[in-house]
C-alpha positions in Angstrom: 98.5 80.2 141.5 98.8 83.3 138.9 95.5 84.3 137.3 95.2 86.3 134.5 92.3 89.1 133.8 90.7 88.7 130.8 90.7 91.5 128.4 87.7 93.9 128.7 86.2 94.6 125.3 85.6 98.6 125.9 83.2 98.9 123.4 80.9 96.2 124.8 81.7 98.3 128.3 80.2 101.5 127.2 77.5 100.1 125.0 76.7 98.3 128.7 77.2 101.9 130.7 74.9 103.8 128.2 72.1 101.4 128.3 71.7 101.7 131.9 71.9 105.5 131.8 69.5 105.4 129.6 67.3 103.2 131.1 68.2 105.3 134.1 67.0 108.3 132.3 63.5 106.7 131.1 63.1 105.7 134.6 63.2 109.7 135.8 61.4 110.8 132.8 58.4 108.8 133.9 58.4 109.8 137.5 58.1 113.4 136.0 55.4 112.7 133.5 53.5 111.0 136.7 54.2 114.1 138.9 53.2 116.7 136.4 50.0 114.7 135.8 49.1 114.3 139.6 49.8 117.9 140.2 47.5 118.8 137.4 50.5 120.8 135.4 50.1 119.8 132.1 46.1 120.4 132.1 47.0 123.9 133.3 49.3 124.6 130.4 47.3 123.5 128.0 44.6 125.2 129.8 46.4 128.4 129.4 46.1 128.4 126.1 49.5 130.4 125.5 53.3 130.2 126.5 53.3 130.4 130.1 56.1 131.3 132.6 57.1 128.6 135.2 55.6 131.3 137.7 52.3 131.7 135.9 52.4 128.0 136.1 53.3 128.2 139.8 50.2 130.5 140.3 47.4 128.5 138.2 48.4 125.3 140.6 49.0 126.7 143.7 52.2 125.2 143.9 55.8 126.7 144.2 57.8 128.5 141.6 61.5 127.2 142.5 60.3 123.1 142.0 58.0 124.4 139.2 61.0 125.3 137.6 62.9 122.8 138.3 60.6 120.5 136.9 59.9 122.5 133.6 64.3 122.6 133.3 63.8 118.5 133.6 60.9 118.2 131.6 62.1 120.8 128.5 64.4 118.3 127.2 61.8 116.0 126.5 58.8 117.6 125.9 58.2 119.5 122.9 56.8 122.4 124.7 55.9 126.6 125.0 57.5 126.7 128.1 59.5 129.7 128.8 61.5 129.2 132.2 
């Protein structure tokens, strides 16, 4: 018995692929929001009252510089921010 593949409509396929990246990407947005609330980093920016250095940041929380940044490099694309990395 031969079977034959049905055609793949590629513009259905990506439309597919990009929703879940970007449901994907919502997903890791909000497990950063939730971090940088429970870690108290947003109340120390805006309690710094000026742009603020991801060390400065580091320093206010008591937390550590390299995952501070890392966080503020995740966080920058989303966030309209003062941040300076």
């Amino acid at each position: 018995m031969i079977t034959t593949n049905p055609a793949i409509n590629e513009e259905k396929l990506y439309q597919f692929i990009w929703k879940v990246l970007s449901d994907f990407g919502g997903a890791a947005r909000a497990i950063l929001t939730y971090i940088g609330d429970k870690l108290g980093l947003y109340k120390a920016m805006y309690d710094f009252g000026k742009p603020i250095i991801s060390q400065e940041l580091a320093n206010v929380t008591g937390t550590s510089e390299r995952y501070i940044r890392e966080w503020l490099a995740n966080r920058l694309p989303v966030d309209i921010s003062y941040m300076i990395l």
